[in-house]
N, C-alpha and C positions, 0 to 999 in steps of 0.2 A: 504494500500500500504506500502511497507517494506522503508523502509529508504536505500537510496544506498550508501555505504561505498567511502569514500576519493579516497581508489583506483580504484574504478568502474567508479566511477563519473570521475577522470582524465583519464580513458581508454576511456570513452564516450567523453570526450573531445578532445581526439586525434584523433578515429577516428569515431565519428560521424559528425563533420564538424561544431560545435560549434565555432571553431579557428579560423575563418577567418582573413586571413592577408589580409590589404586593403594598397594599393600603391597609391597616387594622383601625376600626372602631376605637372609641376612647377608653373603652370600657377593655378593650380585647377579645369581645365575643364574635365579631364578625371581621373574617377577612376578603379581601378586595382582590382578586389577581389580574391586572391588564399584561396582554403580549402581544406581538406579530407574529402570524403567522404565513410564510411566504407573502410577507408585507400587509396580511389582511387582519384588521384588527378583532382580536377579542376581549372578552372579561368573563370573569367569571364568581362567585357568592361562595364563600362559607359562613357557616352559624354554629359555631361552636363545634367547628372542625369536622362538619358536615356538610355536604354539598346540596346548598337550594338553588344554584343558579348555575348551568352545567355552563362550557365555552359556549358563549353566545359574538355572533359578529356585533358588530358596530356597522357602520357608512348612511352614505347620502347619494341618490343617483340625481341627477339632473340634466334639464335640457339642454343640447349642445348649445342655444343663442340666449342670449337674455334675454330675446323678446320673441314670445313664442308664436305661433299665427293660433293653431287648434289645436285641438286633442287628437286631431288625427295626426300631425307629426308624429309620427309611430316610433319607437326607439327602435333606429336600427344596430348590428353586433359592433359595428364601425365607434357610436355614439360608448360606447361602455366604458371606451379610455378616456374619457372625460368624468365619467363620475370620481363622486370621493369617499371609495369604500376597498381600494386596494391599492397596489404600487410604494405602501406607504415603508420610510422610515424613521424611526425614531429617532427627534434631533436636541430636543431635551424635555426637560422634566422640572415640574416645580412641587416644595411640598407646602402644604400648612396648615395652622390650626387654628381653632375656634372655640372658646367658652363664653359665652354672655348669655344672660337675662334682657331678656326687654318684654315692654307692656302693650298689649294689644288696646286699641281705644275702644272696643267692642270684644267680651271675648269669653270662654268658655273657663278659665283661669285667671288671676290676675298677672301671673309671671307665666311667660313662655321659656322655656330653656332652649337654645340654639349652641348643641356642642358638638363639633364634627373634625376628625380629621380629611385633611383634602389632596389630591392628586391632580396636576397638571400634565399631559404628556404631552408635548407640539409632535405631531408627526410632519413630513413631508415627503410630495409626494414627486418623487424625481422624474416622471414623463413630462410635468407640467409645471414644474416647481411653483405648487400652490401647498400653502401650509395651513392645517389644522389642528386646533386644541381640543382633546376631548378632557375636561375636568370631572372626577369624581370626588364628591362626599360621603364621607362612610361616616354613619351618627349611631347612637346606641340602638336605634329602632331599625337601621337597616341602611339602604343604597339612594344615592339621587347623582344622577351625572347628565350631562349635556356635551353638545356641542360648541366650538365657541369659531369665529371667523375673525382672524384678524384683516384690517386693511392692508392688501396687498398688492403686487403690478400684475399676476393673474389670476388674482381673486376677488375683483370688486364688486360688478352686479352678476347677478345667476339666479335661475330660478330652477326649485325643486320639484322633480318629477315625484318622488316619494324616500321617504327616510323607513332603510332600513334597520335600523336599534331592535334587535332581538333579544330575547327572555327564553331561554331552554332548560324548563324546568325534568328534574331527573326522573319523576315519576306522574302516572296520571292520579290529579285530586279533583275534590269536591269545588264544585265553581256555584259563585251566585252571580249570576249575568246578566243583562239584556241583548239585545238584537242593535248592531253598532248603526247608525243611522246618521248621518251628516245633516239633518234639521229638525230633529226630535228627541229627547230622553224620555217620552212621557208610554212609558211599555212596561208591563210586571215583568218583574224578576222570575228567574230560572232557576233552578236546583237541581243538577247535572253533574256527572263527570267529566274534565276537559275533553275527554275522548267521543262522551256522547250529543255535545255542540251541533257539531254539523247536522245529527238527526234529527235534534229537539229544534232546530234554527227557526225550520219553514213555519213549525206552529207557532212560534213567539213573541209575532208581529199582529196587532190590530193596526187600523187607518188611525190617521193623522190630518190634520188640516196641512201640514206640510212635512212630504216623507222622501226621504231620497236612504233608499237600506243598502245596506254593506253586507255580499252573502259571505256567511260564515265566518261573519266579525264579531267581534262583542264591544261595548261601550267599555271603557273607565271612571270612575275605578271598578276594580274586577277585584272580587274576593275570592279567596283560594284559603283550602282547608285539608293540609296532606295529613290524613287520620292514622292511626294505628298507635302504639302503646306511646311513642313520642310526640304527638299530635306539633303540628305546627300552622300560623297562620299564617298568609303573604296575603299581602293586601299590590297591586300592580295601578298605579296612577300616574301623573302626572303635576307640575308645580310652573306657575309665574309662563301661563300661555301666555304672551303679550306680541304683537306682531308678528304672528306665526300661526294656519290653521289649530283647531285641537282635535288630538289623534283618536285614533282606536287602534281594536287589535285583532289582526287576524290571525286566527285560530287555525296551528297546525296539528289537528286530531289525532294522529299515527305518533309522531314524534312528541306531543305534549308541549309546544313552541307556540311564542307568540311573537307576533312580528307587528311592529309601531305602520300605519295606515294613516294616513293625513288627510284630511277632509279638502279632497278638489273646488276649484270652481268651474264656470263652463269652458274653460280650455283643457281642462283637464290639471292643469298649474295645483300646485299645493303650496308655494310658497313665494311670493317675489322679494330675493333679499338685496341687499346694498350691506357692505364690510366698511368697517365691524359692525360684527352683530351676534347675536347668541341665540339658540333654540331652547325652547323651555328644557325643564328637567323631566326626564324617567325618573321614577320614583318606585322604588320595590321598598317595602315594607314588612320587616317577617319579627312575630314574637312566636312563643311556645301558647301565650295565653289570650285567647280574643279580646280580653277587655283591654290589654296593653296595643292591640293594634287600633281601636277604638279610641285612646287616651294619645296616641300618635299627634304630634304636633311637627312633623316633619317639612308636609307639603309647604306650610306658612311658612317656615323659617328658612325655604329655599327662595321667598320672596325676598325681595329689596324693601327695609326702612321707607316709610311714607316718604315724598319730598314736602305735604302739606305745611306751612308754617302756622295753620291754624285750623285745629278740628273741635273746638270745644262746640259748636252747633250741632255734634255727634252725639247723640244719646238714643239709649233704646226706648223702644214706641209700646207699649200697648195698647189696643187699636181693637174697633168693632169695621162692618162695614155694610155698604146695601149693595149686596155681593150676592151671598149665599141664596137669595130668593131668586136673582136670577140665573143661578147658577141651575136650579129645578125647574126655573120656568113658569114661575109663580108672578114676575114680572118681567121687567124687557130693557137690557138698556138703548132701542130706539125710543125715539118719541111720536116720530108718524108712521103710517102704515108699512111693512116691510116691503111694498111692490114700487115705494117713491121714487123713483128716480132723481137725486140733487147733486147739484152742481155748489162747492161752498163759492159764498160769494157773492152767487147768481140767486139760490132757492128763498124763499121767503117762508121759512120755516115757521113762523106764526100762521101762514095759509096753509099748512100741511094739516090732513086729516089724523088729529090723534089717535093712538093706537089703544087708549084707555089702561093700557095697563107697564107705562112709564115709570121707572122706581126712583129716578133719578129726580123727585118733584117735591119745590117746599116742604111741604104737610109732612111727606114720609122725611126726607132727612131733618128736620127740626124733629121727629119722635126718638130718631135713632141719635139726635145726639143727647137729647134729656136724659134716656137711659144709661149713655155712655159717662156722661157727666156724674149721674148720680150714684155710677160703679166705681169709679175713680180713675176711667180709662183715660191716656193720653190722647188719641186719635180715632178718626174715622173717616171710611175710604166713602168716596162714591163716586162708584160707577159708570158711565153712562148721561155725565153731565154734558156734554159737548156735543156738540152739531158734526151728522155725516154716521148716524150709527144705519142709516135708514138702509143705505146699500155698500158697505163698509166691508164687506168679504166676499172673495172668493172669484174680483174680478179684475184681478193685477191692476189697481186702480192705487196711481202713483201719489194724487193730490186729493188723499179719503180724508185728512182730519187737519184741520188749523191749531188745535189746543189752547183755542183763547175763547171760542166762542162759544159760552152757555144757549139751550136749550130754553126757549122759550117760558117754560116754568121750572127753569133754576136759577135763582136770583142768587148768584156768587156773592154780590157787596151782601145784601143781607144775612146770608146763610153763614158769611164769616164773623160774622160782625155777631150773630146771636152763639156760633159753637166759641167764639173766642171769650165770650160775659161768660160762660161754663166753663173754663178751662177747657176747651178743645180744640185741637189743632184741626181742621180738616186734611186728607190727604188727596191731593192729586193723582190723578188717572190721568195717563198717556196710551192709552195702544194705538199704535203704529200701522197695524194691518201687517205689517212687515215691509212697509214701506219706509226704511231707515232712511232715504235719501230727504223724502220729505221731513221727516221728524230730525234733520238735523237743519234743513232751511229754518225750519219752526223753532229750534230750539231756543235760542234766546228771548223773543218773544213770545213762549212758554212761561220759562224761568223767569223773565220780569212779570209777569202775570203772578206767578202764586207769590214774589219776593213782596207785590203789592198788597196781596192781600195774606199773608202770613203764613203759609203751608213752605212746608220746611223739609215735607220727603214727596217723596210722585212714587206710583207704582205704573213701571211701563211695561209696556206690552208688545209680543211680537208674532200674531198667529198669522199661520200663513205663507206663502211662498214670499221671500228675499226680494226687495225692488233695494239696488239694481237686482235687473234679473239677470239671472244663471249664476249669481250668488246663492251661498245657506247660510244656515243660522251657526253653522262653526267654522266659515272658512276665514282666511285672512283681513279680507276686509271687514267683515260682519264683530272679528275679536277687535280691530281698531277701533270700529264706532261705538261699540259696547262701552269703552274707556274714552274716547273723545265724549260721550254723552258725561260721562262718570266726573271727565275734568271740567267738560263744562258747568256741571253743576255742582260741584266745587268753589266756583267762581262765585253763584249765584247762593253758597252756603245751605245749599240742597241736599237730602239724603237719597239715593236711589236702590230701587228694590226692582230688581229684574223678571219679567216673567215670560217662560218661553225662550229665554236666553241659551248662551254657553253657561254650562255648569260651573261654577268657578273651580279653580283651583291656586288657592291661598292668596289669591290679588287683596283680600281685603285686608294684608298688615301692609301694600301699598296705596291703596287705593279705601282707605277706611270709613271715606263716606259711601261706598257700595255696602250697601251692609246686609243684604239677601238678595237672593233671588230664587226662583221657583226649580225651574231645569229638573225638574221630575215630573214621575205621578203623584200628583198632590192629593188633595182633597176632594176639587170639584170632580176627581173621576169617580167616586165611590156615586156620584149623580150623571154619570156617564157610563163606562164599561166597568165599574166596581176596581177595589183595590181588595185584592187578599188579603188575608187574617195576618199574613206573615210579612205583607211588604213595610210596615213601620217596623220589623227585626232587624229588615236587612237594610235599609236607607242609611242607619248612622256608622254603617261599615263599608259603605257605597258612597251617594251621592254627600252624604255627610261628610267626607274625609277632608273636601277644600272649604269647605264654608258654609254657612249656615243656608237656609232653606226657610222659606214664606212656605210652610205645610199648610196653613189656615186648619187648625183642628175646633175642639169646640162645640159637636154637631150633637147637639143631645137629643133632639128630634132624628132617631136615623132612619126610622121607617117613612118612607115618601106617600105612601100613599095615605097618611095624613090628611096632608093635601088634595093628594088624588086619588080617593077611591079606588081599588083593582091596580094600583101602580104595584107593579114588584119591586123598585128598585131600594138597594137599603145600606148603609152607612153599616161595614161589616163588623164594627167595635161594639162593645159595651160601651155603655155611660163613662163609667167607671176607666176606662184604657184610655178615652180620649181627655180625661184629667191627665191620666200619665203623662202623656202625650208632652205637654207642656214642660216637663224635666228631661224626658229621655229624648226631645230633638232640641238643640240648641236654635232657639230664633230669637234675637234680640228685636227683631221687629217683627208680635206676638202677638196673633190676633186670635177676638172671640169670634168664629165663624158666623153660629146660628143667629136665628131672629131674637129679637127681643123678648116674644111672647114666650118662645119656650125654655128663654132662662128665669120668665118667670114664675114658671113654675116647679122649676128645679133650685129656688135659690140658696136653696142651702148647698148644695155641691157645687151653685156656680159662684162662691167663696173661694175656691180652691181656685178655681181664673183669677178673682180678683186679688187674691195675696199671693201668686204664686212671682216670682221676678223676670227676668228677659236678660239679665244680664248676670256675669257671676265671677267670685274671686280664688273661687274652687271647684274642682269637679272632680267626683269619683266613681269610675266607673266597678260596680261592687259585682256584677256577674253580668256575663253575656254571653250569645252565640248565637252568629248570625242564623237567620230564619228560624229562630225558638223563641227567644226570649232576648228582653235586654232590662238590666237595672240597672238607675243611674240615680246618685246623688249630688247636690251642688249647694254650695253656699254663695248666698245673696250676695253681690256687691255692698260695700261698705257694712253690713250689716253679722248680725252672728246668727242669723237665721237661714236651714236648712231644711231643701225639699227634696224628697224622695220622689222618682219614676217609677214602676213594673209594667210591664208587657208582656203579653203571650202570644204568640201562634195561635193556628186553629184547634191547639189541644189544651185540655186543662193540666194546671202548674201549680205545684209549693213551692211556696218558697219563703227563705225566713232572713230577714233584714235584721243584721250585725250591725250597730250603733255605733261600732268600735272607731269611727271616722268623728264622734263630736269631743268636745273639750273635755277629757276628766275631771272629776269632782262637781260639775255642773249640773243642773238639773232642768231639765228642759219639757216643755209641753206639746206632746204631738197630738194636731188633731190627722184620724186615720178616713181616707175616702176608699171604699174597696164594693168587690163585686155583691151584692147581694147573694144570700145560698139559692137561691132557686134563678139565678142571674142566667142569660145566657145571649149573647149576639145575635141568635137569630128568634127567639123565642120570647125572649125576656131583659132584652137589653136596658131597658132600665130601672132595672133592680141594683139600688147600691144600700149601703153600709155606712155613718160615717159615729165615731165615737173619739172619743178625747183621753189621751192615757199619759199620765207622767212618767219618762221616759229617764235613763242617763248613760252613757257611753258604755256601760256594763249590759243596757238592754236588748232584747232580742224577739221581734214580733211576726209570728208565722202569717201568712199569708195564702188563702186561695184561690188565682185566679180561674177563672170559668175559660171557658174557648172563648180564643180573641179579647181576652178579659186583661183587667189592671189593677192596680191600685196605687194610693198617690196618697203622698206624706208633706205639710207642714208642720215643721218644727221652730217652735222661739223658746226663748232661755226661758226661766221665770225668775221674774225679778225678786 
């Protein structure tokens, strides 16, 4: 055998994958391995010297021009030396570290802990000498790494055909998923093996007012559940989308692999960048215990520090609204008949034939803010105040809504003017249609609207197919104006609440007046295609993981046919679960869903709304598992008062609440809300329980939830 020369020998080192750079955790439990591999990059997971994350590649393909004509530019074999996912070598390396605390101005704790060790590796790539940073994070809870572009002489503008970032996990586990969809989240979860994905796919989609599906994708976050005597959980997401689609994953069924999917526009484009620039973070997440991936504060702390120099007009909301009637259909947010044709500007909306059952009208919001006033609510939404609701969908129709101009019987001066003598803020209503072009011509003239008359958050709206069109609701442009809306209202000392949006992931320690948004199945669908007994288990290990969620819960009337005789549809919780509700999902902007009338007949449980808080200086997650159950407890902001969550599935649960989380030697007052013994969601949902028992960090109180059942705990000290 020949002797191999210094410089062969370091070529073979380069790229044959002899280099491996190894990254550990602060703690030591998890280590990191980046290599080359005949110049292609991998990495690869350990968790305590076991392997969660087998060689996975890394790269980026893109189109050979910056400027693409269509999607039919087909990638020919010729285009493939252009991408940047091989050829590479490693030219250096940087390392670092991180320990700090900081305080989120809205948030689930009062301290975030942000501790990570960090890897730099610049590759480059010698056919085209264009050079790339992939940085990894290794933090106690798991992995987050990205891409990074510095400005270069052949790397300035380019756009992205698709990023390949792969996850090769070593065995097939337990998946809770959806159907990956580029303008919709709002689809129940799945309960699968990775391997049996592609079977379960076809059936897992209903319609959408706007749907564009990914076959044999899944959304993010994806929860994974590798079982057996060592159980472990991986949670797979993403952090700090910002000028860049948000992905999915598609699903390699045989090999147990998931591959990052960019959400296109109508060229097919998934990305137009300019260097420098950065791609969000991959974010793998793995503990032993569900409630640790649950208590995960990873994604947030992959964000960047506010630049705001001023968020005190930040405060959490609790909020009624005239929503939920027309959510059933008991009202309407047009005001003339639904066959109008109007033109804003032109129609003369006082000559429009009313449709008689407008919710959007003096009488009823002056009822819903007395009520609200007299609960101690902060806020209340209404709907359906603005002119253009008459033919507002469904007709790519660019100039559907102005957002200044009230509805003939909604007098905005007065209606402010009598919630503001009550203490009530009113909340603004924006839907868009999905016409974001328009609603950003409008937006200033918007936001000086409610700055005049004193509403301080808007909930917007975006159902519908994307204007511009052959945009969606998660490609590039759509995550810009999501955050252009977000700065502008900023500006105007505005809070926004998204719905129908991009699911966030961790933007709100940037961007801190976003402080929810919907990007699920909410609530209104239990009055639409129902929500399963199990989807509030799986939401706070899913859509939960970047930020909180407008759930609107609250529904204590959950049978509809109430209202309407022979309706089958029905709100699948007990009484009792949707108290839960209120501790086990974080929403600082926290609304009582139902009507007025049926919390007055419930008013002793709907106490448990009015003293429960929105915002908080602790959280502890005391047992969970996605799709069964989840228990959470939290301590109030500023206060020394703590509330308990339970949730169940569609099965009955014990379970017994350890106090060992309040102050020792203290004594404290719980009053208890639970399911009634003859309780049951479809039967008997409301049947509750509630008693009052002096409690102290020694105590211990069983619990039995019904199917789909809860129970829910306020605790204050005694004086």
């Amino acid at each position: 055998m020949k002797k191999m020369t210094i410089g062969a020998f370091l070529l073979s080192m380069m790229f044959g994958g002899a280099n491996a750079q190894s990254l550990k955790s602060p703690d030591g439990k998890f280590e990191m391995d980046f290599q080359l591999k005949q110049g292609v990059p991998y990495y690869n997971l350990k968790y305590n010297g076991k392997t969660v994350v087998e060689d996975s590649k890394l790269g980026l393909r893109i189109f050979k021009d910056s400027s693409i004509k269509f999607a039919s530019e087909i990638a020919k074999p010729e285009d493939a030396k252009l991408d940047l996912n091989s050829g590479f070598a490693k030219t250096n390396e940087k390392r670092g570290s991180k320990n700090e605390t900081w305080q989120p101005v809205l948030g689930e704790k009062k301290n975030y802990i942000n501790n990570y060790n960090e890897l730099a590796v610049t590759l480059n790539q010698g056919s085209t000498d264009r050079n790339i940073i992939v940085k990894f994070r290794l933090f106690n809870d798991g992995l987050g790494f990205r891409y990074e572009f510095p400005q270069q002489k052949n790397l300035n503008y380019f756009v992205i055909r698709e990023e390949d970032s792969e996850i090769d996990f070593p065995s097939d586990m337990k998946a809770w998923w959806m159907v990956a969809d580029y303008d919709s989240q709002e689809y129940q979860y799945q309960e699968t093996k990775v391997s049996e994905i592609p079977a379960r796919w076809p059936k897992a989609a209903d319609a959408n007012a706007s749907q564009t599906l990914i076959k044999n994708a899944v959304q993010s976050p994806l929860m994974l559940k590798k079982e057996g005597k060592e159980p472990l959980y991986i949670n797979v997401a993403e952090a700090a989308v910002l000028d860049y689609p948000a992905s999915h994953l598609e699903v390699d069924a045989q090999d147990f692999k998931l591959k990052t999917h960019l959400t296109a526009d109508r060229q097919g484009a998934k990305g137009y960048m300019q260097t420098p620039m950065v791609t969000p973070w991959r974010t793998i997440i793995v503990a032993p215990k569900a409630e640790d991936v649950m208590d995960s504060k990873m994604i947030f702390n992959l964000n960047e520090p506010t630049k705001y120099t001023d968020t005190s007009y930040i405060h959490p909301t609790k909020y009624m609204g005239v929503w939920w009637e027309m959510i059933i259909g008991k009202s309407q947010w047009a005001y003339g008949q639904p066959e109008s044709n109007v033109r804003l500007g032109e129609t003369d909306f006082t000559k429009l034939t009313p449709n008689g059952k407008h919710g959007a009208n003096n009488t009823k919001v002056k009822e819903y803010i007395d009520f609200a006033a007299e609960n101690g609510f902060q806020g209340l939404l209404v709907e359906g105040w603005n002119v253009g609701w008459e033919d507002w969908f469904g007709r790519s129709k660019e100039y559907v809504f102005d957002f200044i101009t009230p509805y003939p019987d909604f007098d905005i001066k007065m209606l402010n003017e009598y919630a503001h003598s009550k203490g009530i803020k009113l909340i603004m209503h924006h839907e868009t249609s999905g016409s974001a072009t328009n609603y950003e011509r409008w937006s200033d003239k918007a936001f000086q609207l409610m700055n005049k008359y004193g509403y301080d958050a808007v909930k917007t709206g975006y159902v519908g197919d994307i204007i511009p069109r052959g945009e969606h609701h998660y490609s590039q442009w759509m995550i810009n104006h999501y955050y252009r809306i977000a700065e502008k209202a900023n500006e105007y000392k505005i809070m926004i609440n998204s719905h129908e949006s991009v699911r966030p992931t961790g933007e709100s320690r940037t961007y801190p007046n976003y402080i929810s948004a919907e990007a699920a199945r909410g609530t209104e669908y239990e009055a639409f295609g129902g929500n399963n007994p199990d989807h509030q288990t799986i939401l706070p290990f899913t859509r939960w993981m970047g930020g909180s969620m407008d759930y609107t819960p609250g529904i204590f009337q959950t049978k509809l046919d109430y209202y309407f005789p022979g309706d089958t549809r029905f709100v699948k919780t007990t009484l009792a679960k949707q108290l839960a509700l209120y501790v086990t999902m974080y929403m600082p902007l926290q609304m009582a869903a139902d009507l007025p009338e049926n919390y007055k007949k419930h008013m002793d449980a709907f106490q448990f709304i009015k003293d429960v808080a929105a915002d908080w200086d602790d959280t502890k997650i005391l047992s969970a598992e996605p799709g069964d159950y989840v228990i959470t407890a939290r301590k109030a902001k500023g206060t020394e008062n703590w509330f308990v969550g339970g949730i169940t599935d569609e099965n009955k649960r014990d379970y017994t609440v350890d106090f060992s989380f309040l102050d020792k030697g203290k004594k404290y007052e719980a009053v208890i809300y639970e399911d009634g013994k003859d309780a049951d969601y479809i039967d008997n949902p409301q049947s509750y329980n509630i008693y009052k028992k002096q409690i102290t960090s020694k105590s211990k109180i069983p619990f039995k939830m019904v199917r789909s059942g809860g129970f829910a705990i306020s605790i204050k000290p005694v004086k």
